[in-house]
MISEBA-410762 format. One record per residue (C-alpha): residue in three letters; x, y, z. Coordinates in steps of 0.02 Angstrom, whole numbers, plus 50000, padded with zeros to 5 digits. Layout:
alaXYZ ...
END
This chain:
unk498984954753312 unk499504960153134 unk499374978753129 unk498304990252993 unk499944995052934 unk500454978052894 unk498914969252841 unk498804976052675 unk500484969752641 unk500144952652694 unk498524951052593 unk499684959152440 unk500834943752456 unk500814932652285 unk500774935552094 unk498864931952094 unk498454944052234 unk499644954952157 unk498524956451973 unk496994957152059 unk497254969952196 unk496474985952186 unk497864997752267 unk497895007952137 unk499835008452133 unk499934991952096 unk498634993151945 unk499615007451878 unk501274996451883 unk500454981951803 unk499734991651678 unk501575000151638 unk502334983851646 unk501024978151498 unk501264991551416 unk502924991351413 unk502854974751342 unk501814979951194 unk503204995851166 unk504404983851168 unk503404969851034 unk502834983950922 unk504484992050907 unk505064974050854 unk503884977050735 unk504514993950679 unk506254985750662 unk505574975250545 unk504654985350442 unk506064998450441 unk507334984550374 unk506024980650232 unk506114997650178 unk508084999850182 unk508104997050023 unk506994994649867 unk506324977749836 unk505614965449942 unk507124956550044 unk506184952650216 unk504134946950199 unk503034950050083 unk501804964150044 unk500304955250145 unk501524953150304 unk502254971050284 unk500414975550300 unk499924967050458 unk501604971750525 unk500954991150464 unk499334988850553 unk499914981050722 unk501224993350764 unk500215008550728 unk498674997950838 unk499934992050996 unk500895006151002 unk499205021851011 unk497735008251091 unk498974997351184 unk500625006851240 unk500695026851246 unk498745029851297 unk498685016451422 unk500765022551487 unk499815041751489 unk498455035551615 unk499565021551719 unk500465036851770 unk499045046451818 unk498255031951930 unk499915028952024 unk500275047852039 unk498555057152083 unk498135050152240 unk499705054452288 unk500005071652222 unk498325076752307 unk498365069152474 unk497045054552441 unk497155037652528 unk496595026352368 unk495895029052199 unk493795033152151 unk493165016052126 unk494635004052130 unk493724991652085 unk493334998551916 unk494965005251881 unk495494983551928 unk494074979851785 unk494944996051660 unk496794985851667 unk496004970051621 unk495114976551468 unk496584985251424 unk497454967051415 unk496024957751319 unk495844969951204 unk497624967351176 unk497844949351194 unk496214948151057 unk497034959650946 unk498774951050910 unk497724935150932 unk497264937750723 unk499004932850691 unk498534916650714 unk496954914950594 unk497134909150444 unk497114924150324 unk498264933750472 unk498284949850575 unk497264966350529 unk498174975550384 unk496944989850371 unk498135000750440 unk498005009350614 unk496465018850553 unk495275006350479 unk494805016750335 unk493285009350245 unk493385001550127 unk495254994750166 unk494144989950318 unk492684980350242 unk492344962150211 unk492744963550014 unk494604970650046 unk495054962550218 unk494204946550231 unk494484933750356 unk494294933650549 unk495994942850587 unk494854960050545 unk493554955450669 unk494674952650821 unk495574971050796 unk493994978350783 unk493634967850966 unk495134970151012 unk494934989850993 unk493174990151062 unk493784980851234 unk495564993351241 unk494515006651214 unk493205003251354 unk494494998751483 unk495195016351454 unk493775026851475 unk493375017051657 unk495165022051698 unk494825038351624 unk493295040451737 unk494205034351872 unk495475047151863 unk494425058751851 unk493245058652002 unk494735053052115 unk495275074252053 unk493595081652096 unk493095071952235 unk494415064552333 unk495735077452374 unk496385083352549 unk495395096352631 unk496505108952596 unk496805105352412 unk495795114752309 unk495795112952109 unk497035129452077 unk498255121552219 unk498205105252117 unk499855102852032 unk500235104751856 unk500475085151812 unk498315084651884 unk497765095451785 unk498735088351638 unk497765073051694 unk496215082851698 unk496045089351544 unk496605070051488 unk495325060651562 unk494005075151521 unk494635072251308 unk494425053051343 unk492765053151434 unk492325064251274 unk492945057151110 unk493455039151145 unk491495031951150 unk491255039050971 unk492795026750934 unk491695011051000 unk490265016250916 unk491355018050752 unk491954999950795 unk490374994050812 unk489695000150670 unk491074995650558 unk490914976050619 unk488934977350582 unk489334984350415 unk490844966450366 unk489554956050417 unk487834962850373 unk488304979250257 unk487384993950237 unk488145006850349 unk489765013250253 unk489715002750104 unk488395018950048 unk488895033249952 unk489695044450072 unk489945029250203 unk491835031750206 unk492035048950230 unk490485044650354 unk491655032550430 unk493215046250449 unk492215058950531 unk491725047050675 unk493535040650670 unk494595056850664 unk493305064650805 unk494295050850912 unk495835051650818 unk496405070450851 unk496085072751026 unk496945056151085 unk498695064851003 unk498305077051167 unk497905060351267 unk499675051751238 unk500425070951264 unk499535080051394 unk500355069851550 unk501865071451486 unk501955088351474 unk501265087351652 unk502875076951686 unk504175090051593 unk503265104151696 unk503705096351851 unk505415089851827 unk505855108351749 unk505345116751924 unk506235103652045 unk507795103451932 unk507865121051911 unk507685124452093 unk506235135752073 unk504235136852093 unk503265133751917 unk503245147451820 unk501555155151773 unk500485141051841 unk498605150051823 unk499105153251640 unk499765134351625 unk497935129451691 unk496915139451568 unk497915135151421 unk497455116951451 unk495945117451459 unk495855127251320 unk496855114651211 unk496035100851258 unk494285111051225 unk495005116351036 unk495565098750998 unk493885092051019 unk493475108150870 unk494925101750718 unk494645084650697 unk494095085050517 unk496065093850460 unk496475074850441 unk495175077850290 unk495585090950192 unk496065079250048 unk494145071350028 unk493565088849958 unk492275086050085 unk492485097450247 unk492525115250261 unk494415122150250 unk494375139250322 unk493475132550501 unk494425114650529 unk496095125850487 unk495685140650596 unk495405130150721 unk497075119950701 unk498225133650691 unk497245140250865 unk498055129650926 unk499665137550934 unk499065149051058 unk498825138651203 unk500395126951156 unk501495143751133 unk500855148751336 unk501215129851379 unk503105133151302 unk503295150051392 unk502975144551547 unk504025128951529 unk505625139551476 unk505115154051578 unk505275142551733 unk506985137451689 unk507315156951675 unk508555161251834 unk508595143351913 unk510005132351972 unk509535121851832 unk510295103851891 unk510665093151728 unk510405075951816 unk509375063351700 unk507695065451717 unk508005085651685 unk508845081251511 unk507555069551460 unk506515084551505 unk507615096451372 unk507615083351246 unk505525084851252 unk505455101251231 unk506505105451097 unk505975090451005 unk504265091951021 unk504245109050937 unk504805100850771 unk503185089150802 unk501965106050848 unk502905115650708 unk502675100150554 unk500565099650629 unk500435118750608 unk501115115650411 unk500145102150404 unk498375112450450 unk498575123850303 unk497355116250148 unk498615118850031 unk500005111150098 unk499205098650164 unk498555092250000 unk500325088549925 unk500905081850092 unk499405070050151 unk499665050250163 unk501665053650124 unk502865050150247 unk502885068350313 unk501485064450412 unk502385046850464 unk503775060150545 unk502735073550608 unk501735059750700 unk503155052350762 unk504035068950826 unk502435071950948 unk502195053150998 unk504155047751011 unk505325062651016 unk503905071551109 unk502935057851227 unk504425045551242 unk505665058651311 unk504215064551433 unk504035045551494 unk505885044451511 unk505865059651607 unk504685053851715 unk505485035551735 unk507005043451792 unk506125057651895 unk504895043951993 unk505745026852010 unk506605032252176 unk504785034252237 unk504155020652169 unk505655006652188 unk506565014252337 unk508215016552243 unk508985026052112 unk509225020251921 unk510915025151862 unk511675039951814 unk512895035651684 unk511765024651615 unk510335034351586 unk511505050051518 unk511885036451392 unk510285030051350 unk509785050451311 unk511205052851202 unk510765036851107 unk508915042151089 unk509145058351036 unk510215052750912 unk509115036450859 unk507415048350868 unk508175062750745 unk508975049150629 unk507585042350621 unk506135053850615 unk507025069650518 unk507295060950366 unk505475057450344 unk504815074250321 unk506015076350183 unk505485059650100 unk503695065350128 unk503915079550057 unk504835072449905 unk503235060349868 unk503635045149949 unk501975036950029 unk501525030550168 unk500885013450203 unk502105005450048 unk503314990250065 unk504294994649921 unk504755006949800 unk505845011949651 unk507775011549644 unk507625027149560 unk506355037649661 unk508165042649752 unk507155036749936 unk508755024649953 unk510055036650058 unk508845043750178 unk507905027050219 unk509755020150234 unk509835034450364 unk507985032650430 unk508235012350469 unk510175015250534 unk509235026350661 unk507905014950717 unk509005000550753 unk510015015850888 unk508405019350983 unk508414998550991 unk510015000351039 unk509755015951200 unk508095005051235 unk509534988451272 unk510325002351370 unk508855005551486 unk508414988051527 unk510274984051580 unk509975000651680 unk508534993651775 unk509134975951810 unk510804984151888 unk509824998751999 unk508714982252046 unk510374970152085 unk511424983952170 unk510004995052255 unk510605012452276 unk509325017152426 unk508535032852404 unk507555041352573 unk505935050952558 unk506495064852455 unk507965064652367 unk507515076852217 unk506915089852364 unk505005089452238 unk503835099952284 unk502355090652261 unk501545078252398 unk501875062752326 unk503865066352408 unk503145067152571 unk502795050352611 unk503915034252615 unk504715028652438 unk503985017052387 unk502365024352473 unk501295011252592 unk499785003452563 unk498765019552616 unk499985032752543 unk500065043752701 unk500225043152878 unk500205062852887 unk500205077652766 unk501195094452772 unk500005112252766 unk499425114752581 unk499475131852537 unk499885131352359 unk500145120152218 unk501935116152261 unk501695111652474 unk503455104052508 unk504365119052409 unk503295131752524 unk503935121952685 unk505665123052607 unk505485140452605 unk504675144552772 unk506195133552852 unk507315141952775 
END
């Protein structure tokens, strides 16, 4: 008789059974591996846009293509790659960091992945109409958005696309969610959560929030190509930005909270000591993700048509609670056997890199500044610092940090202290030279410009640097296939964590635990360390 044990596995058997199961480990992992794949197509993208704009004139596509390129890789890479990647991880991981068997409502969080891969599939599926892909940018502005200036049937399927994306994400959202308030161990009450849930919390909570306003936008924006009258009306586009940006500012915190979750807890294993200030970590995200639902409108300051003083109160309040997040973060490091393996330096490379991101938003939330450096590429690197330099390192982090537990084996060393030195490299080559191009007047969203703006060196610089992150990204993939082909085993524990998810089997079975160890805090496996020792 097959065992309970072993069931599970046998009814797991299959690549069919395998994208319809609903252990939510396996949804997670299919949803990074699509992901992924989007990254991976969109950056192909970037590559391609970034060689256009090498050097003045035209030498790759033309305007129209640079366009759709414009508006896919902005689209795949925020509704398709780093906002899916930020809940995957939270769907594999909290069950397991809080003692829980499965995930709330599998079933629903099966039905979340594949609307995350229609909405996809429907949105790259406009490259094949006849007047092409979206090229309305990432945003849809109205009226780049409208039936007059983007005709055709590409237009339509984005908007689809986005609506389906969108809806998959707040069931996942949801899912998350109650799985955190509802099914946790007996003994794990919300303040002995760790830090990466209540990154997740305060994730799912800005999703459950702001993302429906985004379908409704969607859906009003396809009533208005086909039948008009909702932002084709005097004050229809700004209209159409406030419903937009009330979406578009809080999902930055969507595609960053986890990850800072991540950073946190790769700082206190590698650094050999308990997280530093962890009631003050809690509050301040709440707090953030409670402001950023308060500054949406700072993406308007340029329409004359918000109030100033309140939308950039509110965004440089934001400091506060990112300034505690930093403290704590360095604080923790403070005194520790810090261990610089390759998850850890991933972990350095986020932090200091994300500050130039926080620093560039906080210039960017003052009026005045902000009116001489809106739609430049200043905001193209600012963005870019948070999502890439910021996010990306986090992920990496986290990659490194996890895959024992997931795969059973380590990826390797020397390789991924390569791949880090490449991307820091790649990111700052990249990114850094923006802000100064932004600053000196050179738009955004432009496939061309004059030999004697003086843009030439620095988007020399700017594309040199994108084709190195190509390059570390090469670097990772030959990292994987080798850790895969010559499996370095890895037992339960091999970081010594200190969260729960280390104290079951790598990869974990079907169930996630046979037993768990006393909870007394929100770092269990460091407290037995200490008692033992």
């Amino acid at each position: 008789m097959t065992s309970v044990a072993e069931a599970p596995a046998v009814r797991s058997s299959g690549v069919l059974a395998s994208l319809f199961s609903t252990d939510h480990k396996r949804i997670a992992l299919n949803l990074l591996a699509v992901s992924f794949f989007w990254f991976l197509l969109d950056g192909v993208f970037a590559l391609l846009m970034r060689t256009e704009l090498a050097r003045p004139g035209m030498q790759l596509m033309s305007e129209d293509t640079y366009n759709q390129l414009f508006t896919e890789h902005g689209s795949g890479m925020i509704f398709l790659f780093v906002t899916p990647l930020a809940l995957a991880i939270g769907l594999y991981f909290v069950p397991l960091q809080i003692g829980a068997a499965e995930i709330a409502g599998p079933r629903f969080a099966l039905g979340g992945f594949w609307l995350i891969v229609a909405g996809g599939l429907t949105m790259d599926s406009g490259w094949f109409t006849a007047h092409g892909a979206a090229k309305a940018g990432w945003t849809a502005f109205y009226p780049l958005s409208g039936a007059q200036r983007s005709p055709g049937l590409g237009m339509d399927l984005w908007i689809i696309g986005v609506v389906l994306a969108t809806v998959g994400a707040i069931v996942l959202a949801a899912c998350i969610l109650s799985t955190l308030l509802r099914l946790r161990a007996p003994s794990m009450t919300l303040l002995r959560m760790p830090v990466f849930c209540w990154t997740e919390v305060a994730t799912c909570l800005m999703v459950l929030a702001s993302f429906p306003v985004l379908v409704v936008a969607m859906v009003l924006l396809y009533y208005d190509r086909h039948f008009g009258g909702v932002f084709d009306t005097q004050g229809g586009p700004v209209a159409y930005q406030h419903l937009f940006w009330f979406y578009g500012h809080p999902v930055v915190y969507v595609m960053f909270f986890p990850f800072v979750g991540i950073v946190a807890e790769v700082v206190a294993v590698f650094s050999r000591r308990r997280f530093f200030g962890y009631s003050a970590m809690v509050l301040s995200l709440l707090a953030f993700a409670g402001l950023s639902m308060s500054v949406w409108a700072h993406h308007m300051f340029a329409t004359g048509r918000v109030t100033n003083q309140y939308f950039s109160l509110t965004s440089t309040s934001l400091a506060v609670p990112g300034g505690i997040e930093y403290f704590d973060l360095v604080a923790t490091m403070i005194g520790g056997a810090i261990l610089l393996r390759t998850p850890m330096l991933f972990a350095l490379g986020f932090i200091l890199q994300f500050l130039i991101g926080g620093l560039t938003g906080i210039i960017l939330g003052s009026p005045p500044i902000d009116y001489h450096l809106t739609d430049t590429f200043f905001v193209v690197g600012h963005m870019h610092y948070v999502l890439f330099a910021g996010s990306i390192f986090g992920f990496f982090a986290g990659a490194y940090y996890w895959w024992p537990k997931v795969f059973g084996c380590f990826l390797g060393e020397g390789l991924g202290k390569l791949q880090f030195a490449l991307m820091v490299i790649g990111t700052n080559l990249t990114f850094f030279p923006m802000h100064i191009l932004g600053y000196d007047g050179m738009p955004r969203r432009i496939a061309n410009y004059s030999k004697h703006a003086g843009w030439t060196g620095l988007n020399e610089l700017s594309t040199a640097g994108s084709y190195v992150i190509a390059l570390s990204m090469l670097v990772f993939g030959w990292n994987v296939w080798r850790s895969m082909r010559k499996r370095v085993a890895a037992g339960p524990d091999p970081w010594e964590g200190h969260t729960l998810e280390w104290a079951t089997s790598s990869p974990p079975p079907r169930h996630n635990f046979d037993s768990l160890p006393p909870i007394r805090s929100y770092a269990p496996l460091y407290d037995l360390r200490q008692g033992e020792s």
